[in-house]
FINU-440626 format. One record per atom (N, C-alpha, C, CB): residue in three letters; x, y, z. Coordinates in steps of 0.02 Angstrom, whole numbers, padded with zeros to 5 digits. Atoms other than C-alpha are relative to their C-alpha. Glycine has a CB too. Layout:
<atoms>
- residuo	east	north	up
- Ala	X	Y	Z .
...
</atoms>
This chain:
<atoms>
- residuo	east	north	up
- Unk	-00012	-00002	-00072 .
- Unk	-00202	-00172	-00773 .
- Unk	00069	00030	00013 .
- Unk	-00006	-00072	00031 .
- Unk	-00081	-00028	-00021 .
- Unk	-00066	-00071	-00691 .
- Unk	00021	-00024	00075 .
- Unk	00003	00094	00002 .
- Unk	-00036	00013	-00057 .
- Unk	00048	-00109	-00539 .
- Unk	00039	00067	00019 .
- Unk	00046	-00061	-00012 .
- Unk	-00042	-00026	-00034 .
- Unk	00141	-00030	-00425 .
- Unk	00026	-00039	00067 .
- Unk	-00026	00059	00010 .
- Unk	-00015	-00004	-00085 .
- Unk	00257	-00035	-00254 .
- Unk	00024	00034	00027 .
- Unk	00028	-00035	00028 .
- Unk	-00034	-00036	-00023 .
- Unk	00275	00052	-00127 .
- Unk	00023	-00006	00084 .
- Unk	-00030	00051	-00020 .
- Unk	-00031	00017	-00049 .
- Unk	00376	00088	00017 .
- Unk	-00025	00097	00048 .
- Unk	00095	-00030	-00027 .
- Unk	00051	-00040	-00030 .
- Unk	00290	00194	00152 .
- Unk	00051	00006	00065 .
- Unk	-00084	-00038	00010 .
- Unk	-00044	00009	-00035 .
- Unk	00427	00266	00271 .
- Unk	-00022	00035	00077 .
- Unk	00058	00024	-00039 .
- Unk	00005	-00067	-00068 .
- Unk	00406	00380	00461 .
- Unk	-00047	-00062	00052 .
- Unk	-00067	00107	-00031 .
- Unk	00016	00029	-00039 .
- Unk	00276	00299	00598 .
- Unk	-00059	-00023	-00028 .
- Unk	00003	00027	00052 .
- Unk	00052	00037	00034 .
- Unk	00192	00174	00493 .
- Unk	-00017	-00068	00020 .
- Unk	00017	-00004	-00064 .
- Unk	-00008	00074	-00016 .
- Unk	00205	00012	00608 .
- Unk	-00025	00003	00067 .
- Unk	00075	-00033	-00007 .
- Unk	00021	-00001	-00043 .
- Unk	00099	-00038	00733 .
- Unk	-00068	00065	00032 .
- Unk	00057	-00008	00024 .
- Unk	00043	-00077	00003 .
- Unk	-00029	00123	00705 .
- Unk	-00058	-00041	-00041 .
- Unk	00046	00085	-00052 .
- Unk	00043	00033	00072 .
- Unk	-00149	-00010	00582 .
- Unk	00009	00027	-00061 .
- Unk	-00075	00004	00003 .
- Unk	-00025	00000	00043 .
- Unk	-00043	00047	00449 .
- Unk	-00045	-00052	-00063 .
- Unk	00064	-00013	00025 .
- Unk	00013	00047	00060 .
- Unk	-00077	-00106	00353 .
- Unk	-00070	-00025	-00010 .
- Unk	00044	-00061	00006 .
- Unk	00081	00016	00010 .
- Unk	-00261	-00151	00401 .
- Unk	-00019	00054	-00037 .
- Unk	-00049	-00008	00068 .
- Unk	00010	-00051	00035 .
- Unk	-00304	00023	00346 .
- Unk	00000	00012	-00081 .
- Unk	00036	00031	00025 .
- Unk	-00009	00019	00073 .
- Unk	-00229	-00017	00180 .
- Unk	-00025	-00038	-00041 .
- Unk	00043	-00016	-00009 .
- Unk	00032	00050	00031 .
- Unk	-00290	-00176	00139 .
- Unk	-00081	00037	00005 .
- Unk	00015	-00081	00040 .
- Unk	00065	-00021	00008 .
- Unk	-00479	-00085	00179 .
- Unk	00007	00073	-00064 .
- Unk	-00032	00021	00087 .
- Unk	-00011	-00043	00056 .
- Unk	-00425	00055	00067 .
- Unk	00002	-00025	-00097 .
- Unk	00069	00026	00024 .
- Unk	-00005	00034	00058 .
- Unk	-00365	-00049	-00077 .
- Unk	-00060	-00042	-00021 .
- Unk	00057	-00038	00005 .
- Unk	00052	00046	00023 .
- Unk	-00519	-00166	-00075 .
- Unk	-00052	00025	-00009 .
- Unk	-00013	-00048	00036 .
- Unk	00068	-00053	00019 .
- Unk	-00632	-00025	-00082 .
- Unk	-00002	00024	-00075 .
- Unk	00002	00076	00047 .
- Unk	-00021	-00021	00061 .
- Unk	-00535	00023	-00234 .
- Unk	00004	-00058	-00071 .
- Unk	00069	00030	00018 .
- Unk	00016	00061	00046 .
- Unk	-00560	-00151	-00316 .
- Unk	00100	-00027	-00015 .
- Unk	-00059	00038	-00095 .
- Unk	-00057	00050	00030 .
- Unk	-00363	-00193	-00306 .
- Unk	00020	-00035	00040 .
- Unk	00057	00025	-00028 .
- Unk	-00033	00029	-00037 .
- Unk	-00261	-00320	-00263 .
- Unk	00077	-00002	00038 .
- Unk	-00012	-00033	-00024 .
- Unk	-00085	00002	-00020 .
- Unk	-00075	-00360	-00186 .
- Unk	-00013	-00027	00068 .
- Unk	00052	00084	00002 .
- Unk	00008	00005	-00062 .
- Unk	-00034	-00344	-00012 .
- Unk	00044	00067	00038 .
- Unk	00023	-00073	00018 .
- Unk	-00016	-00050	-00048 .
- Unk	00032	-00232	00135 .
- Unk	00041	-00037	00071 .
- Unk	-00076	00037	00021 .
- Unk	-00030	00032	-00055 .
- Unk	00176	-00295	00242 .
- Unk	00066	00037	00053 .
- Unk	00026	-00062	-00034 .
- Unk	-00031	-00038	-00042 .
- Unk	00301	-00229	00396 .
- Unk	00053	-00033	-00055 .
- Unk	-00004	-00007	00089 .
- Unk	-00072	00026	00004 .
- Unk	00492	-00230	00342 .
- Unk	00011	00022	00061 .
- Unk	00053	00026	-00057 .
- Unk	-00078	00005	-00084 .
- Unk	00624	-00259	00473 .
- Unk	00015	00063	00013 .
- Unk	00097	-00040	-00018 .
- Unk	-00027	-00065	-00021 .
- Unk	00680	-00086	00465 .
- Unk	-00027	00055	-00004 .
- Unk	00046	00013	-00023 .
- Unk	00053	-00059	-00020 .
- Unk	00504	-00008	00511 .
- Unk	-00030	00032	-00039 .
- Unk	00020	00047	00032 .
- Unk	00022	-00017	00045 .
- Unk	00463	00040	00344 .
- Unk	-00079	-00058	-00008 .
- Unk	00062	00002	-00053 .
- Unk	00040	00053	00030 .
- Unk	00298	-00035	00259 .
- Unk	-00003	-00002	-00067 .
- Unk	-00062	00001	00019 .
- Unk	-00011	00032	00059 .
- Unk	00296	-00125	00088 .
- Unk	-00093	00000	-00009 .
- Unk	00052	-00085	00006 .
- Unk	00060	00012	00046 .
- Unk	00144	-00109	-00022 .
- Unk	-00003	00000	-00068 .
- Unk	-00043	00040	00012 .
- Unk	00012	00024	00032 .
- Unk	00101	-00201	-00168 .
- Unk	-00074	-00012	-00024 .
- Unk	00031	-00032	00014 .
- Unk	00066	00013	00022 .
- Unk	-00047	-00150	-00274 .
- Unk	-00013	00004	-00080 .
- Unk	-00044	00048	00035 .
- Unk	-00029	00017	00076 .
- Unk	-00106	-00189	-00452 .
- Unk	-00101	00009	-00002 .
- Unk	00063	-00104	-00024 .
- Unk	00077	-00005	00001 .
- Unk	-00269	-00148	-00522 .
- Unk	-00008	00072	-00065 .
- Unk	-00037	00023	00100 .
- Unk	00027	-00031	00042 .
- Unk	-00361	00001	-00634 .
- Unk	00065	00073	00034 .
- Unk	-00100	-00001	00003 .
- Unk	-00059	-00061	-00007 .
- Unk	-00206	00158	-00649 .
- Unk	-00029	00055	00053 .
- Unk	00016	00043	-00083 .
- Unk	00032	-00060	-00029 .
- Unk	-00342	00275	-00573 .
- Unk	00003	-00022	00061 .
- Unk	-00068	00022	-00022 .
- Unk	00025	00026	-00061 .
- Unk	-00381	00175	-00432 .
- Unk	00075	00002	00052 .
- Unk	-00038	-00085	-00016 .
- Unk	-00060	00005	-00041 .
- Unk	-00192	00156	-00381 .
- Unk	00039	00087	00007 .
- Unk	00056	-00063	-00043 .
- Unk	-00005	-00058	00018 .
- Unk	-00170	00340	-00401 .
- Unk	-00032	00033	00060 .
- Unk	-00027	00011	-00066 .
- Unk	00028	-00006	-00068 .
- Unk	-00312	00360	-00265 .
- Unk	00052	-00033	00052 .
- Unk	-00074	-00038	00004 .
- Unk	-00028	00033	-00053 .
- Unk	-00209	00234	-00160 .
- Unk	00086	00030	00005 .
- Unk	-00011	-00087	-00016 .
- Unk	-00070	-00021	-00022 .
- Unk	-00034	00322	-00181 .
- Unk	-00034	00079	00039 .
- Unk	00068	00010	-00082 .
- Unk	00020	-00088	-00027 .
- Unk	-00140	00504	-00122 .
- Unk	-00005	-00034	00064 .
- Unk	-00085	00056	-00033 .
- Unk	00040	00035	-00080 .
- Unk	-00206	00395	00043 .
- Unk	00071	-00018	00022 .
- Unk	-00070	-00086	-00003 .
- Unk	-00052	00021	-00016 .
- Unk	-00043	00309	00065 .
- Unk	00057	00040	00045 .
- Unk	00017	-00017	-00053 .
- Unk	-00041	-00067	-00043 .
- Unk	00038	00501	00089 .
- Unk	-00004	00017	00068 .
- Unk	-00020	00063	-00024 .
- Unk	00015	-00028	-00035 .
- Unk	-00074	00517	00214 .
- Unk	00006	-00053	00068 .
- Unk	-00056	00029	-00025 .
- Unk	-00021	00082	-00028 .
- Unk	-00092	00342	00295 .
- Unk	-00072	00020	00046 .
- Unk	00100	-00022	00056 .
- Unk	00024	-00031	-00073 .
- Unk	-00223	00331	00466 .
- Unk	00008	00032	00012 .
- Unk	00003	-00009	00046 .
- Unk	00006	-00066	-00058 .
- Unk	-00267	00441	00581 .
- Unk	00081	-00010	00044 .
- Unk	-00089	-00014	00071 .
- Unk	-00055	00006	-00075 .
- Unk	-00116	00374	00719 .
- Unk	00079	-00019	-00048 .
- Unk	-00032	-00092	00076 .
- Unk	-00060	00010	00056 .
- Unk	00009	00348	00554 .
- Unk	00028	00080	-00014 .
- Unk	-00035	-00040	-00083 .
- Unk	-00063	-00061	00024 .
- Unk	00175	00490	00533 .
- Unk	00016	-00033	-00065 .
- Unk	00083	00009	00058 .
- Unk	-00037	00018	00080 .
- Unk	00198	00463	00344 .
- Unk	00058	00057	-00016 .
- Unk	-00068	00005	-00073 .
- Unk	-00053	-00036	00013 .
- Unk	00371	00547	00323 .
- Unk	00019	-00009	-00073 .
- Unk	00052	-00016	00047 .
- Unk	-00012	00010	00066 .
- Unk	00421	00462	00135 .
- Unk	-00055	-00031	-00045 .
- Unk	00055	-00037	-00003 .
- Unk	00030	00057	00050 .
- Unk	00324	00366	00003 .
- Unk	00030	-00002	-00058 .
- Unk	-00071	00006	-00018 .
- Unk	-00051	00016	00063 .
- Unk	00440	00290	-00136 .
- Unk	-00080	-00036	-00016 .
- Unk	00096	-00057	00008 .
- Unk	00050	00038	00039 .
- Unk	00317	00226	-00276 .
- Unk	00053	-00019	-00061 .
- Unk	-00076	00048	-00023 .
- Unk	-00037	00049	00050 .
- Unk	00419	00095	-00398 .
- Unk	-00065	-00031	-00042 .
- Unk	00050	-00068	00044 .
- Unk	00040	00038	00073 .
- Unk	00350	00013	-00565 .
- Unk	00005	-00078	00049 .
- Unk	00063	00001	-00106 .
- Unk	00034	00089	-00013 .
- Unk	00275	-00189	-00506 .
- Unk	-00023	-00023	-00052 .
- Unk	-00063	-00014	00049 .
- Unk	00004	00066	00062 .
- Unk	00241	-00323	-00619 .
- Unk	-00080	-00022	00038 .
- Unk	00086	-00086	00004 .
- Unk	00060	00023	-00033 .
- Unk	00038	-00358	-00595 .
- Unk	-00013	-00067	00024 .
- Unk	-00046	00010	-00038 .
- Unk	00005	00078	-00010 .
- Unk	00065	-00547	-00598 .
- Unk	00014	-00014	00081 .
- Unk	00062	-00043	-00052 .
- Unk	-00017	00005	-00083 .
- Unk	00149	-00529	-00415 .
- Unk	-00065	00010	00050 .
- Unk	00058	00065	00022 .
- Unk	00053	-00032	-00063 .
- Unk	-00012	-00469	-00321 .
- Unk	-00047	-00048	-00007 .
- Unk	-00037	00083	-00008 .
- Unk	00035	00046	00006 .
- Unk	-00115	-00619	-00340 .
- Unk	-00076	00020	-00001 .
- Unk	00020	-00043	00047 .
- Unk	00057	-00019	00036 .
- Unk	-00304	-00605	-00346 .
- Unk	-00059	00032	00084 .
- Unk	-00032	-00087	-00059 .
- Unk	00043	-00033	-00088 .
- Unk	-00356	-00522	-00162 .
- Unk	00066	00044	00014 .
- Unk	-00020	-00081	00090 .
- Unk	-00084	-00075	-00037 .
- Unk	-00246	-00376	-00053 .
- Unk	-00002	-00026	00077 .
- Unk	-00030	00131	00004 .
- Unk	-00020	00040	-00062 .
- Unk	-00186	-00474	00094 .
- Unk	00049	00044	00056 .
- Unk	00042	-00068	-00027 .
- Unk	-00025	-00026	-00064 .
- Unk	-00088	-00405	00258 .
- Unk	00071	-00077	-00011 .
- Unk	-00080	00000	00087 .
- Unk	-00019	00037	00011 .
- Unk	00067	-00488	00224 .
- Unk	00042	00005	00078 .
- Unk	00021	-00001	-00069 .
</atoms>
């Protein structure tokens, strides 16, 4: 199992950013979650088959239809953190 997180920067809040995600990721069979930070960015945390999170960093670029994805930082995660579902944190 591989992990990742990432940080999803431009007009990603309040657009269903994060519902979007969590239906993305659960299609893809992984888990974690998908939550606002304070400073308008969104935090995602997913852990699952390398390929599958690979699909989810290409989607991530893109985000929704009503989502401005300006950055996506993707960092190394520890799989143990994402518990056993992909929640809307």
């Amino acid at each position: 199992m591989s992990a990742a997180r990432f940080i999803v920067s431009g007009k990603v809040q309040g657009v269903w950013f994060r519902a979007a995600t969590q239906e993305q990721a659960r299609a893809l069979g992984l888990s974690g979650y998908a939550r606002n930070l304070a400073d308008g960015r969104v935090e995602v945390l997913a852990a699952g088959d390398a390929l599958a999170l690979d699909t989810l960093t290409a989607w991530l670029r893109q985000g929704p239809p009503l989502a401005q994805v300006e950055d996506l930082e993707r960092l190394p995660a520890r799989d143990d953190e994402a518990g056993d579902a992909f929640l809307i944190g």
